[in-house]
SENU-460543 format. One record per residue (C-alpha): residue number from 1; residue in three letters; y, x, z. Coordinates in steps of 0.02 Angstrom, whole numbers, m for minus. Layout:
<sites>
   num   residuo    north     east       up
   NUM       ALA        Y        X        Z
...
</sites>
This chain:
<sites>
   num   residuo    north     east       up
     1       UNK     7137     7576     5721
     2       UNK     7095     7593     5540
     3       UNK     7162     7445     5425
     4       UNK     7035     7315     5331
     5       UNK     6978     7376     5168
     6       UNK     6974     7237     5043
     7       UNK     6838     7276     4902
     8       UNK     6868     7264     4745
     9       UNK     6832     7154     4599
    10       UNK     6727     7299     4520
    11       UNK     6635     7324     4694
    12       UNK     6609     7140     4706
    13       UNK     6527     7124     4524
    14       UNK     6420     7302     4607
    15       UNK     6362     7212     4740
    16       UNK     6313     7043     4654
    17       UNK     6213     7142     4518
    18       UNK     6140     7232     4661
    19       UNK     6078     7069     4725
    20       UNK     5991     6996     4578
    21       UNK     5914     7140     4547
    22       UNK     5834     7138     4731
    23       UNK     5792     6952     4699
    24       UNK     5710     7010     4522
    25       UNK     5608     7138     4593
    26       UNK     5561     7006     4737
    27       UNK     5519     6890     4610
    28       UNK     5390     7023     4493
    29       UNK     5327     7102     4641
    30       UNK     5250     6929     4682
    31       UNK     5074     6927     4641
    32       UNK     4994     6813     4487
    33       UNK     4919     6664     4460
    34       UNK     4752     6780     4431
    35       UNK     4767     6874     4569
    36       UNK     4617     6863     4700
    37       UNK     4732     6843     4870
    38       UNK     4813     6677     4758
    39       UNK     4639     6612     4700
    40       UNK     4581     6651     4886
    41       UNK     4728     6522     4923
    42       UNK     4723     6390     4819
    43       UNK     4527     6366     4844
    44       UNK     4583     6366     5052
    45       UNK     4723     6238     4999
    46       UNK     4592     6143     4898
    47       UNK     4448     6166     5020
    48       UNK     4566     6084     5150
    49       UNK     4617     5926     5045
    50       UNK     4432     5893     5025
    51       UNK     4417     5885     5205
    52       UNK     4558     5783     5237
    53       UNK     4505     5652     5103
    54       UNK     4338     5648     5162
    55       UNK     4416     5629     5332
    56       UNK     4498     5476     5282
    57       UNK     4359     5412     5178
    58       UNK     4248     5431     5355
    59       UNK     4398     5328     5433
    60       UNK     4425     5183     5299
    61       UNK     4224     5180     5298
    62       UNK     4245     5156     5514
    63       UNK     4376     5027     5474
    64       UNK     4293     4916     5341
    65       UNK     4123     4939     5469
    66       UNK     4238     4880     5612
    67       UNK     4305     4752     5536
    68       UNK     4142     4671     5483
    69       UNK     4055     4690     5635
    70       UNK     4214     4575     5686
    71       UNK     4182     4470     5579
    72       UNK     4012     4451     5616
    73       UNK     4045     4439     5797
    74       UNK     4180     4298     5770
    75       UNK     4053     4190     5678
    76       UNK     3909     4222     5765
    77       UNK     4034     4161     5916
    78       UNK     4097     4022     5814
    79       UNK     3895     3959     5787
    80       UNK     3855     3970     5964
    81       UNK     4033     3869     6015
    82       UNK     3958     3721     5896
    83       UNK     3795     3734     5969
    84       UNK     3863     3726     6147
    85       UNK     3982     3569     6102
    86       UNK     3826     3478     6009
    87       UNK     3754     3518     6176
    88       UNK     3871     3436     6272
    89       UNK     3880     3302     6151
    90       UNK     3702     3261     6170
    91       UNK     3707     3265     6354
    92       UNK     3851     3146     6365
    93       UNK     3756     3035     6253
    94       UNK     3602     3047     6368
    95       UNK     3699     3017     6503
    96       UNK     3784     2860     6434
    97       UNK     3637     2800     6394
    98       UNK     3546     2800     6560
    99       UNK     3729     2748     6638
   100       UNK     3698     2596     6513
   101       UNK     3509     2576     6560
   102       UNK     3552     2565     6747
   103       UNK     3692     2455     6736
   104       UNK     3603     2343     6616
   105       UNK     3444     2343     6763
   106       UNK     3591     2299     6892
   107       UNK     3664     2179     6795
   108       UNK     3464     2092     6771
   109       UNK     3452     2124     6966
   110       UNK     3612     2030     7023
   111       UNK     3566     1894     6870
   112       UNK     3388     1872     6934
   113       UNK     3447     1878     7114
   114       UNK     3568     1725     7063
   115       UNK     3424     1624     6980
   116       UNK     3318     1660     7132
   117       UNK     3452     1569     7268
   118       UNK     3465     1427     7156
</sites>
């Protein structure tokens, strides 16, 4: 079995130049900011954060629309909940007061009953 080779300084400073070359030529071979496939992008990237904030615009529009209707619902609720009670309250009146006519008639009955034995 052959022994490890340890590399040298010299092929150490080889291989690290060899290296940033490779990310140099990465870097120009890159294509600029003029280049049709990048404009192609960046009008995709922009064409999709259009649709996104329309997106949300269409959802905040839903929410605000929601949340009136809600609104609207609750008082229209609310009216018809004090219409009911002045309702009832008006019943409960009438009601009292014929409970108060008839036992004001019994009352004359029983009275003119009395004067009538006597």
């Amino acid at each position: 079995m052959k022994g490890f080779k340890e590399k040298s300084f010299t092929e150490r400073l080889g291989t690290a130049a060899k290296a940033k070359q490779a990310t140099l030529q990465r870097f120009r071979a890159r294509p600029g900011p003029d280049d049709p496939a990048v404009v192609e992008q960046r009008a995709a990237r922009q064409a999709l954060v259009a649709a996104r904030e329309a997106r949300i615009a269409e959802r905040e529009a839903a929410k605000r629309e929601a949340r009136a209707r809600d609104a609207a619902e609750r008082e229209a609720r609310a009216a018809q909940e004090q219409r009911d009670a002045a309702e009832q309250a008006e019943r409960e009146a009438a009601e009292a007061a014929a409970l108060k006519v008839a036992q004001k008639a019994a009352r004359d009955a029983r009275y003119a009953a009395r004067k009538a034995r006597k």
